[in-house]
Structures are given as C-alpha cells and as structure tokens.
mmCIF file of the N, C-alpha and C atoms, coordinates in Angstrom:
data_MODEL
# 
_entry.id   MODEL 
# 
loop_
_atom_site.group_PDB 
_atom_site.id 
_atom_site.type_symbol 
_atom_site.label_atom_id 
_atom_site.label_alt_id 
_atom_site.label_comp_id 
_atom_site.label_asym_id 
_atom_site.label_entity_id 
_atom_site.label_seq_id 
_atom_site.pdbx_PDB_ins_code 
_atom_site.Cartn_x 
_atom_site.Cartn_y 
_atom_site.Cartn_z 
_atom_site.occupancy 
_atom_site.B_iso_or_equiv 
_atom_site.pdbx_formal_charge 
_atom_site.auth_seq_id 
_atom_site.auth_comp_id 
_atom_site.auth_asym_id 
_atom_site.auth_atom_id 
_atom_site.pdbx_PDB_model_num 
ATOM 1   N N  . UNK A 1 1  ? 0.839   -1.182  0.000  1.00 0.00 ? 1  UNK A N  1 
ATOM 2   C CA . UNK A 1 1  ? 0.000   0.000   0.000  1.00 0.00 ? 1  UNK A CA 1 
ATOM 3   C C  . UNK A 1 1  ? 0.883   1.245   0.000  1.00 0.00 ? 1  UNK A C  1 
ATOM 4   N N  . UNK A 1 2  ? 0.666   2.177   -0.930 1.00 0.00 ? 2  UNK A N  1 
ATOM 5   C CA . UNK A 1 2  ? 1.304   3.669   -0.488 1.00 0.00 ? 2  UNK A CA 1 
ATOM 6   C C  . UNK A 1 2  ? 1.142   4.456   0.455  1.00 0.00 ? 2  UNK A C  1 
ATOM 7   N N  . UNK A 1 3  ? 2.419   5.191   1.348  1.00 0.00 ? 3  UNK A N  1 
ATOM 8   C CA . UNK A 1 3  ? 2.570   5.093   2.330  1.00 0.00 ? 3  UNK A CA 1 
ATOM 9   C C  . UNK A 1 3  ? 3.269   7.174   2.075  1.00 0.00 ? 3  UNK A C  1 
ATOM 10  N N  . UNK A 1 4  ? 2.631   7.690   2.961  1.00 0.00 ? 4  UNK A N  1 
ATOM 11  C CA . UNK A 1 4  ? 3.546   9.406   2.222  1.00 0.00 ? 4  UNK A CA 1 
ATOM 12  C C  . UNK A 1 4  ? 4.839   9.267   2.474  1.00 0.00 ? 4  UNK A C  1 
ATOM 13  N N  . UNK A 1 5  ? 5.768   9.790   1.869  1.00 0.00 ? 5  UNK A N  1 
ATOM 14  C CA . UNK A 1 5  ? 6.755   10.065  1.913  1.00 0.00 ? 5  UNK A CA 1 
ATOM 15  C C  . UNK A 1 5  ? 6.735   10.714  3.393  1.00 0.00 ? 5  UNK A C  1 
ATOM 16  N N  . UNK A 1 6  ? 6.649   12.188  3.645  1.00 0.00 ? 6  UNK A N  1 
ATOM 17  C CA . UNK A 1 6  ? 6.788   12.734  4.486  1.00 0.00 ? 6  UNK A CA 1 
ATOM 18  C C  . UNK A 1 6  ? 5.869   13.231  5.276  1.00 0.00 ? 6  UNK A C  1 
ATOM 19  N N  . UNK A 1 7  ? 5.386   13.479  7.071  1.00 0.00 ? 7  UNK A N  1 
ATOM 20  C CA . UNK A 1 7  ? 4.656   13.451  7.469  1.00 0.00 ? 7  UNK A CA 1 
ATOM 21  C C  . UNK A 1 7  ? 3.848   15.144  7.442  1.00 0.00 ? 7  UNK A C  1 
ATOM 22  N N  . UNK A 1 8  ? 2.529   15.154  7.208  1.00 0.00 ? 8  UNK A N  1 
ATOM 23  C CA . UNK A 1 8  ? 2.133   16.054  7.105  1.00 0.00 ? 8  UNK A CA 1 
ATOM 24  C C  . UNK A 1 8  ? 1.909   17.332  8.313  1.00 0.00 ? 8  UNK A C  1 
ATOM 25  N N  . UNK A 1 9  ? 1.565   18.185  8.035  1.00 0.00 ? 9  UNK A N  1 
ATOM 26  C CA . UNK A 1 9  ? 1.811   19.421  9.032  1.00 0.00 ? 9  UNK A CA 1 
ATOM 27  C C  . UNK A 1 9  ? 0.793   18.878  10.608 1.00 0.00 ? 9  UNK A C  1 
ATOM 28  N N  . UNK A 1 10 ? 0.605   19.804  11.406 1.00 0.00 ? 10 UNK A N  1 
ATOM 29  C CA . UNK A 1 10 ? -0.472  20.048  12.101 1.00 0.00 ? 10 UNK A CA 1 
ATOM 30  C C  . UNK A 1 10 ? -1.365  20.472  11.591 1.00 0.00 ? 10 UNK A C  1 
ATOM 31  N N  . UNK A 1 11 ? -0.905  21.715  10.758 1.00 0.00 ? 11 UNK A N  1 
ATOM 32  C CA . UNK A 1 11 ? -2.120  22.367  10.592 1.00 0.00 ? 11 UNK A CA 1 
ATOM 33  C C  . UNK A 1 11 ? -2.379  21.898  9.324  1.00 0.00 ? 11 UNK A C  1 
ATOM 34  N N  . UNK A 1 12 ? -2.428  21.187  8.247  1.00 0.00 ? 12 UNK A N  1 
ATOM 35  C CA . UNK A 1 12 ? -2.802  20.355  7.559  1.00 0.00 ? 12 UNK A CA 1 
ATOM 36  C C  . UNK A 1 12 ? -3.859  19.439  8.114  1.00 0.00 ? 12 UNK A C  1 
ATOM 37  N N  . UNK A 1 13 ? -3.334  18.922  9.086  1.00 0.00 ? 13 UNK A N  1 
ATOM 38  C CA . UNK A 1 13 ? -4.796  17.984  9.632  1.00 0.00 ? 13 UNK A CA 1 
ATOM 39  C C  . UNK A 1 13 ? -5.953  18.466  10.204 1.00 0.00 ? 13 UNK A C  1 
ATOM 40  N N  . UNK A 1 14 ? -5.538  19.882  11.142 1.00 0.00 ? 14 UNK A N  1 
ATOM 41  C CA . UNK A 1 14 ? -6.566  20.814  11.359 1.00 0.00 ? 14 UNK A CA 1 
ATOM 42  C C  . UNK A 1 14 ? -7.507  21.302  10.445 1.00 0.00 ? 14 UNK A C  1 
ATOM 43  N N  . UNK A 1 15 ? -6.822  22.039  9.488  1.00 0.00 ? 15 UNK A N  1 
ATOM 44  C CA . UNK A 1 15 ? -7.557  22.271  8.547  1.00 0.00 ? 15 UNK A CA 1 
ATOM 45  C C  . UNK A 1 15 ? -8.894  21.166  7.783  1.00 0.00 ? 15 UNK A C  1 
ATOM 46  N N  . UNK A 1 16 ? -8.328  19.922  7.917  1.00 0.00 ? 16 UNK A N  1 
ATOM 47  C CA . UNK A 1 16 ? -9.309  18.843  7.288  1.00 0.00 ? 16 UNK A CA 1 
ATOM 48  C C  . UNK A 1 16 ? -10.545 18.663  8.550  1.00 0.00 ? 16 UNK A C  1 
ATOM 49  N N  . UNK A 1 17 ? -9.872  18.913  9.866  1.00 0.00 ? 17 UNK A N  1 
ATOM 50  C CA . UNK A 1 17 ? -11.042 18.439  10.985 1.00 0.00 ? 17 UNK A CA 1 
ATOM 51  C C  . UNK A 1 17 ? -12.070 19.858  11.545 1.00 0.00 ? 17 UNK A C  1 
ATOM 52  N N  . UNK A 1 18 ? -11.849 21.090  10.475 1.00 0.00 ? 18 UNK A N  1 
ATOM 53  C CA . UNK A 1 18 ? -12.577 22.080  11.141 1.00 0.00 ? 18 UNK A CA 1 
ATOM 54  C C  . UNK A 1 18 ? -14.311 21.539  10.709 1.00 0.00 ? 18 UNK A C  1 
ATOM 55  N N  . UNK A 1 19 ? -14.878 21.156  9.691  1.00 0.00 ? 19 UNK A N  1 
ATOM 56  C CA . UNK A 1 19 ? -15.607 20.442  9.268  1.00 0.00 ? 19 UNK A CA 1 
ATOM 57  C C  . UNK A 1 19 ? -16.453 19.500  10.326 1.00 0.00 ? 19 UNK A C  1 
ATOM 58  N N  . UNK A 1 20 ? -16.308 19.095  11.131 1.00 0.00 ? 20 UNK A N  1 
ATOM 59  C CA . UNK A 1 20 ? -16.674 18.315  12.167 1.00 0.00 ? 20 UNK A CA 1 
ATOM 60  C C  . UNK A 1 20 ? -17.053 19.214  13.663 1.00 0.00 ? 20 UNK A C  1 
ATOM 61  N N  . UNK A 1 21 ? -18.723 19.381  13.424 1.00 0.00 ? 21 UNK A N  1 
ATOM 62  C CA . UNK A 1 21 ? -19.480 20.120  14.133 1.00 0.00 ? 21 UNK A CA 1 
ATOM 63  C C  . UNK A 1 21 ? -20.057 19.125  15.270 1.00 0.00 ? 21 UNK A C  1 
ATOM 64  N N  . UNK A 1 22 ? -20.299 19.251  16.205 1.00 0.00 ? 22 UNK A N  1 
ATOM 65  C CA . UNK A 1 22 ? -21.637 18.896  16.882 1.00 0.00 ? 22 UNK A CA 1 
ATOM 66  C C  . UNK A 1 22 ? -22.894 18.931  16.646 1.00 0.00 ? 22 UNK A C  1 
ATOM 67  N N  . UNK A 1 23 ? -23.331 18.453  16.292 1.00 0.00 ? 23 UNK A N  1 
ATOM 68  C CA . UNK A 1 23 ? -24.878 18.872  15.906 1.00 0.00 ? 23 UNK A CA 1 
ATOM 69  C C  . UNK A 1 23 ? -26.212 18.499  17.326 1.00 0.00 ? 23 UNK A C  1 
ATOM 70  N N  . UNK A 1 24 ? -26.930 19.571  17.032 1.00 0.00 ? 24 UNK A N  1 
ATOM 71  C CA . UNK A 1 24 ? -27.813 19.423  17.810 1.00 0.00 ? 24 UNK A CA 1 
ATOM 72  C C  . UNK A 1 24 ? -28.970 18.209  17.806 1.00 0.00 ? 24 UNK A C  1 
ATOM 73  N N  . UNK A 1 25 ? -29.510 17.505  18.957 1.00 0.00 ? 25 UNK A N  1 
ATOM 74  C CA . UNK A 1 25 ? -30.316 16.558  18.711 1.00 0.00 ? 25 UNK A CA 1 
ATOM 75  C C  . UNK A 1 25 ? -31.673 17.145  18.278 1.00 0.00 ? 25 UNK A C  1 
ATOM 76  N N  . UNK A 1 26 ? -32.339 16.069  17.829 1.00 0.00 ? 26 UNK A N  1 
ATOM 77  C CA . UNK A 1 26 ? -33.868 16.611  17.278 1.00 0.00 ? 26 UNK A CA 1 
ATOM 78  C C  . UNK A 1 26 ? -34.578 15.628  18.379 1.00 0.00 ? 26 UNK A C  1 
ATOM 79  N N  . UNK A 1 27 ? -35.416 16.336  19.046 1.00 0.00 ? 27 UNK A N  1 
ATOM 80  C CA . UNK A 1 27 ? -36.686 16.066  19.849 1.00 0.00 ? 27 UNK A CA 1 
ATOM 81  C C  . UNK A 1 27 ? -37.877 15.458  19.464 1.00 0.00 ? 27 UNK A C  1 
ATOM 82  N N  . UNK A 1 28 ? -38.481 14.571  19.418 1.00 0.00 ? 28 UNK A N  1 
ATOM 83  C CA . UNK A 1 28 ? -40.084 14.541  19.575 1.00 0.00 ? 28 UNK A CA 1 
ATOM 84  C C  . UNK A 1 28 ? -40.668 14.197  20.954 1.00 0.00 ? 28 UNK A C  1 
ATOM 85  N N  . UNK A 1 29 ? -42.067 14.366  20.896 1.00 0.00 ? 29 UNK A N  1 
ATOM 86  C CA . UNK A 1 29 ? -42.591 14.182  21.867 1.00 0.00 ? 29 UNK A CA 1 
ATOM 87  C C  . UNK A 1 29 ? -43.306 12.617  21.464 1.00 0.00 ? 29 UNK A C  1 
ATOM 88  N N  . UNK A 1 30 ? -43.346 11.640  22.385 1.00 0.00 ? 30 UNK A N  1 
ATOM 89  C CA . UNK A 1 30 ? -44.166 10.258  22.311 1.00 0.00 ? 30 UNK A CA 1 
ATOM 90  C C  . UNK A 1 30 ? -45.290 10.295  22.056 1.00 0.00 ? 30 UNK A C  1 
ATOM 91  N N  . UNK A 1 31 ? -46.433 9.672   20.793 1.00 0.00 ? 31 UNK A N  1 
ATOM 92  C CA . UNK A 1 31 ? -47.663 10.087  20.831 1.00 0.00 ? 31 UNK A CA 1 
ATOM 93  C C  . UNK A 1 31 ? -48.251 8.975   22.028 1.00 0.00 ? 31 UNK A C  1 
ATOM 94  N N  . UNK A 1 32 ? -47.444 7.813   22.245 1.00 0.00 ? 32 UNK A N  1 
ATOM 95  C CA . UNK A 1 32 ? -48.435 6.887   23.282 1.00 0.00 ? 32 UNK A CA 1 
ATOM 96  C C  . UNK A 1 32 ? -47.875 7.559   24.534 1.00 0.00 ? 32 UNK A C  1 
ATOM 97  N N  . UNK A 1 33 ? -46.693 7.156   24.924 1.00 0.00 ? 33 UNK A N  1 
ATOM 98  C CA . UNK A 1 33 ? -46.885 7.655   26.714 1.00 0.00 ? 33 UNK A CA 1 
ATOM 99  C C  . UNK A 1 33 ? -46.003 9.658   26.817 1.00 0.00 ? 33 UNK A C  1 
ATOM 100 N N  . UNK A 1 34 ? -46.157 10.267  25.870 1.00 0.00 ? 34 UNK A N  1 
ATOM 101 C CA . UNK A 1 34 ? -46.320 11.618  26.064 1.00 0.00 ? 34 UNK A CA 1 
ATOM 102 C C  . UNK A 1 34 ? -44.789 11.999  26.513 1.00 0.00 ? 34 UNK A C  1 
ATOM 103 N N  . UNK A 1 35 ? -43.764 11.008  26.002 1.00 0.00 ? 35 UNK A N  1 
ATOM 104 C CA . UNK A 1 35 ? -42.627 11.644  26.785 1.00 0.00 ? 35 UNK A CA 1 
ATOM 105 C C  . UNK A 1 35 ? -41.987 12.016  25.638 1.00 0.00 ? 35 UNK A C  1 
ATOM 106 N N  . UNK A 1 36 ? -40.604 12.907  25.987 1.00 0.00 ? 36 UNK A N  1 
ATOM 107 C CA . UNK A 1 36 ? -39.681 13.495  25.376 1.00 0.00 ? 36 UNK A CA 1 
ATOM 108 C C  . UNK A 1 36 ? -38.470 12.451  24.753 1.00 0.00 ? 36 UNK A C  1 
ATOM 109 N N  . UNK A 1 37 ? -38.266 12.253  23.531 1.00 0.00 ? 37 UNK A N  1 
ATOM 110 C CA . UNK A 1 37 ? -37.166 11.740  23.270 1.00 0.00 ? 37 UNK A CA 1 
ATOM 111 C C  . UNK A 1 37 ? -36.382 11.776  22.426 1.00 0.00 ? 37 UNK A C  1 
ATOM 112 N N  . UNK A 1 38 ? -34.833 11.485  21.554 1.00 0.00 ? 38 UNK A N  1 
ATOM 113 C CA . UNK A 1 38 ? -34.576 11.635  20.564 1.00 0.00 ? 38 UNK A CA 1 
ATOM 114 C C  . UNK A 1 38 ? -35.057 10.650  19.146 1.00 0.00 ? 38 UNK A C  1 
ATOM 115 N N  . UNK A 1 39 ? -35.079 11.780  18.308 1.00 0.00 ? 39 UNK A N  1 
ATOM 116 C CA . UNK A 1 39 ? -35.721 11.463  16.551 1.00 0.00 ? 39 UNK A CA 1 
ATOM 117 C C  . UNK A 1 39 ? -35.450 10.073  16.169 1.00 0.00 ? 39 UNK A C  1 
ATOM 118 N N  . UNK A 1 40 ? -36.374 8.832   16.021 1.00 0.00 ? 40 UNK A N  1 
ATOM 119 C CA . UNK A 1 40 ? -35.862 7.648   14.956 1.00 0.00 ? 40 UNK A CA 1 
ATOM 120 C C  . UNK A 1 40 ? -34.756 6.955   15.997 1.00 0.00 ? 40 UNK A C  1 
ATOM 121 N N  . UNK A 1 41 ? -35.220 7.110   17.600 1.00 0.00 ? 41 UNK A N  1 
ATOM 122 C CA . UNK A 1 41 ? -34.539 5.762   18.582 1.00 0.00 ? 41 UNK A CA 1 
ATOM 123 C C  . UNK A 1 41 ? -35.541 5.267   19.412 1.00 0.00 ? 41 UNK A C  1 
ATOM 124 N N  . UNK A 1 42 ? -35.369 4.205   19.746 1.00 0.00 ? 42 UNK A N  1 
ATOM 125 C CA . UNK A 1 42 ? -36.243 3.583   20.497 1.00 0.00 ? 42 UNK A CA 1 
ATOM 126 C C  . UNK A 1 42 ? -35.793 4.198   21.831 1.00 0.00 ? 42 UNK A C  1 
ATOM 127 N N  . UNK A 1 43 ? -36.801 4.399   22.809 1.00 0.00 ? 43 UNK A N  1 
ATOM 128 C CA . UNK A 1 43 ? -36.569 4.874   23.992 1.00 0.00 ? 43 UNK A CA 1 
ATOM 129 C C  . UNK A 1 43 ? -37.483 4.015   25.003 1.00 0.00 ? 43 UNK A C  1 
ATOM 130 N N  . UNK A 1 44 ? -36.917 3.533   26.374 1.00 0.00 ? 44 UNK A N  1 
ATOM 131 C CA . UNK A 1 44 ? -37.406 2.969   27.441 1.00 0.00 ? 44 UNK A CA 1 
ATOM 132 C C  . UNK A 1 44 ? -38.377 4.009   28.100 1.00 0.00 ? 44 UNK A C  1 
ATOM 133 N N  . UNK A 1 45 ? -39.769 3.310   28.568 1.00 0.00 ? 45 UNK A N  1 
ATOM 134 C CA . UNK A 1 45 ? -40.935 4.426   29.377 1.00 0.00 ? 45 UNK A CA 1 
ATOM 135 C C  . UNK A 1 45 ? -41.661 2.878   30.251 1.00 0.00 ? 45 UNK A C  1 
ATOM 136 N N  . UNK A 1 46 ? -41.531 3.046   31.233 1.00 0.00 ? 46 UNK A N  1 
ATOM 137 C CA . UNK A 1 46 ? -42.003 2.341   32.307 1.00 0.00 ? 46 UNK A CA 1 
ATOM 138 C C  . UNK A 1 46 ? -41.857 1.052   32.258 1.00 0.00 ? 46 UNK A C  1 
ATOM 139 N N  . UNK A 1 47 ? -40.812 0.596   31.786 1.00 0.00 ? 47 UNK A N  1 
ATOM 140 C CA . UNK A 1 47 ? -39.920 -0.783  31.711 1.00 0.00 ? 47 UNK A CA 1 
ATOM 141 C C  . UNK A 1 47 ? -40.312 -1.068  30.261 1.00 0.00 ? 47 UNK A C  1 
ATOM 142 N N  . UNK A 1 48 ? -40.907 -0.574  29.379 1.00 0.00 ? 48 UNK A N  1 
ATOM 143 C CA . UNK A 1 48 ? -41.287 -1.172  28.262 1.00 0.00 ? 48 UNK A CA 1 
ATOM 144 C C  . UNK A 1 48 ? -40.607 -0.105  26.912 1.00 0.00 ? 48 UNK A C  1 
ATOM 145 N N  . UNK A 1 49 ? -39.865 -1.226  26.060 1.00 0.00 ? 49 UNK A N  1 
ATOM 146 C CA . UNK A 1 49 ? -38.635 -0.352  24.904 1.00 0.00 ? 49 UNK A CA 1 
ATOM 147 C C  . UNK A 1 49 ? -40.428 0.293   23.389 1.00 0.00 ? 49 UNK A C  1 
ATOM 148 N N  . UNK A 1 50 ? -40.258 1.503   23.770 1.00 0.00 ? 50 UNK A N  1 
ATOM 149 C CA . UNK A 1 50 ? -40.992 1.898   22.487 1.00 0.00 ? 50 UNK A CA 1 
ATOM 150 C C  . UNK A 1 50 ? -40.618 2.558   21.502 1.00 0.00 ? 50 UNK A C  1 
ATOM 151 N N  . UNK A 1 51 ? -40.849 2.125   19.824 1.00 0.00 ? 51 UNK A N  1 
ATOM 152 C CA . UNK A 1 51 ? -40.439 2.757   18.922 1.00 0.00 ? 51 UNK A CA 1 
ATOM 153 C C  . UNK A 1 51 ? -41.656 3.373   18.234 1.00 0.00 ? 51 UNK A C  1 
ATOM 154 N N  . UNK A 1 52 ? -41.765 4.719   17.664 1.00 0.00 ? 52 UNK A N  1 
ATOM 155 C CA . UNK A 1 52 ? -42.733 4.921   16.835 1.00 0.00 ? 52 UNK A CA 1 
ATOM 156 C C  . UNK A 1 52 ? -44.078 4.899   17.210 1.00 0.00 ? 52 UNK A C  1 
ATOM 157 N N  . UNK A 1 53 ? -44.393 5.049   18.757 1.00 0.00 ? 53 UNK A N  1 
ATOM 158 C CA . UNK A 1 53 ? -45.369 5.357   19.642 1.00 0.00 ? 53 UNK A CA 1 
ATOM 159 C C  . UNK A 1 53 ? -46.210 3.703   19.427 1.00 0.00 ? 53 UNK A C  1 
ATOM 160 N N  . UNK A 1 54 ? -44.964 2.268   19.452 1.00 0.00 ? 54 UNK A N  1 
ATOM 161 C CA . UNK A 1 54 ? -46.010 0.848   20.014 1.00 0.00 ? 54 UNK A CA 1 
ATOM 162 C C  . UNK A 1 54 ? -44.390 0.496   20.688 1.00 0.00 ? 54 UNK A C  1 
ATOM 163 N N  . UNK A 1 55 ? -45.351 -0.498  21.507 1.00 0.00 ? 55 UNK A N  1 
ATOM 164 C CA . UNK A 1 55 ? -44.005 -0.985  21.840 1.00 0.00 ? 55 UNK A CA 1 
ATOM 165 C C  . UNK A 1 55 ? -43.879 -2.413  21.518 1.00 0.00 ? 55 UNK A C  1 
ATOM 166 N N  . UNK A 1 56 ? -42.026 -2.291  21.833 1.00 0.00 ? 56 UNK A N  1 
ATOM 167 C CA . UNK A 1 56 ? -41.263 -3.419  20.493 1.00 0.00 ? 56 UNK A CA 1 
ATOM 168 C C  . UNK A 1 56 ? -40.711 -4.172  21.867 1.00 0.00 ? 56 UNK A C  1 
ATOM 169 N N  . UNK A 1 57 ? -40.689 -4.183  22.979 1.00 0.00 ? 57 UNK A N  1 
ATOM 170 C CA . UNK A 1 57 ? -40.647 -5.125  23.818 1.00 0.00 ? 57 UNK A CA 1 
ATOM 171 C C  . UNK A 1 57 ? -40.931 -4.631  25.226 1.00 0.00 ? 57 UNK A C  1 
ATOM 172 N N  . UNK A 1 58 ? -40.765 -5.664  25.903 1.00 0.00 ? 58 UNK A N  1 
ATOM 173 C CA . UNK A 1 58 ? -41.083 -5.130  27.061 1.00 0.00 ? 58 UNK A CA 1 
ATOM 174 C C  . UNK A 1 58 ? -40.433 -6.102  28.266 1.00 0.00 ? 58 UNK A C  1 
ATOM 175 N N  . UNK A 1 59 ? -40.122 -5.618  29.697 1.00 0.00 ? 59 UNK A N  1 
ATOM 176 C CA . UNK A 1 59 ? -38.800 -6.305  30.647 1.00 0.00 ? 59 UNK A CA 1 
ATOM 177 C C  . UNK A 1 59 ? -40.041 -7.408  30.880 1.00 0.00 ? 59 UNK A C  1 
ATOM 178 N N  . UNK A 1 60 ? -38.860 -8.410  30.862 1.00 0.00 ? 60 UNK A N  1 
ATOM 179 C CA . UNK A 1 60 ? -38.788 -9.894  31.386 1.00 0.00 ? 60 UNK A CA 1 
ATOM 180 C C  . UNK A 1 60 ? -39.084 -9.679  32.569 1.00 0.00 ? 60 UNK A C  1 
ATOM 181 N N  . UNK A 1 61 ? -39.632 -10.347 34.061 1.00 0.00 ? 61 UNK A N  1 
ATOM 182 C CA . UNK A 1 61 ? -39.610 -10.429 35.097 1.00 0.00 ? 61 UNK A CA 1 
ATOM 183 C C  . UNK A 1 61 ? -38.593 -11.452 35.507 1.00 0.00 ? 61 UNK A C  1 
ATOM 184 N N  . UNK A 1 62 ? -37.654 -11.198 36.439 1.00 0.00 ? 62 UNK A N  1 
ATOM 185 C CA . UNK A 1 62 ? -36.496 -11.777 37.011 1.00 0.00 ? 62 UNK A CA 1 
ATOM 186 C C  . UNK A 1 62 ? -37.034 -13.353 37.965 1.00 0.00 ? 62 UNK A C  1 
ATOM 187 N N  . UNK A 1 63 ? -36.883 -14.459 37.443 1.00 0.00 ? 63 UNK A N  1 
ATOM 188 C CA . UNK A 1 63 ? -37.215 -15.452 38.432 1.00 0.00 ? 63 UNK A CA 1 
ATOM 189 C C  . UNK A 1 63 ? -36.336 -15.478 39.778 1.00 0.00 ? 63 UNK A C  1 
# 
C-alpha cells in the first residue's frame, strides 16, 4: 500500500477536521406515553422499549 513520503503538518490535519461540528439533537414528543425523546430511537418508558409510539418489547420479570 502507499505510504507518504513525508509526514504532514499540524495544521494540515486541522484544517481537514474544522468540518466536524456537533450537531444538535432533534426532539419529539411520544404520541403513546407523552414523553420526550430523541428522533428515529427507540426509547425505554415504564420498563417497556418503544419505537414509533407501540411498543417493540417489554422487561422480562427476574425469576
């Protein structure tokens, strides 16, 4: 594989990583149990995992 000759600056690599923001999360609100969460993740609400206001599982009880 090619390999550079010589190693590049600091500010060469800086320059490539100014590009790389934080971005802010996006919010919705739950249409079934009314809570706050982030956009397109499943989020836990009273032991039970819901996506897309049904839920996609729910806790096992511990024998």
């Amino acid at each position: 594989m090619p390999n550079p000759k010589r190693r590049h600056s600091q500010q060469r690599s800086a320059k490539r990583r100014t590009h790389y923001k934080a971005e802010k999360l996006t919010l919705s609100k739950d249409s079934a149990t009314g809570e706050i969460h982030v956009r397109h993740r499943a989020h836990v609400s009273e032991g039970k995992l819901f996506y897309k206001g049904k839920v996609v599982a729910e806790k096992s009880p511990v024998n």
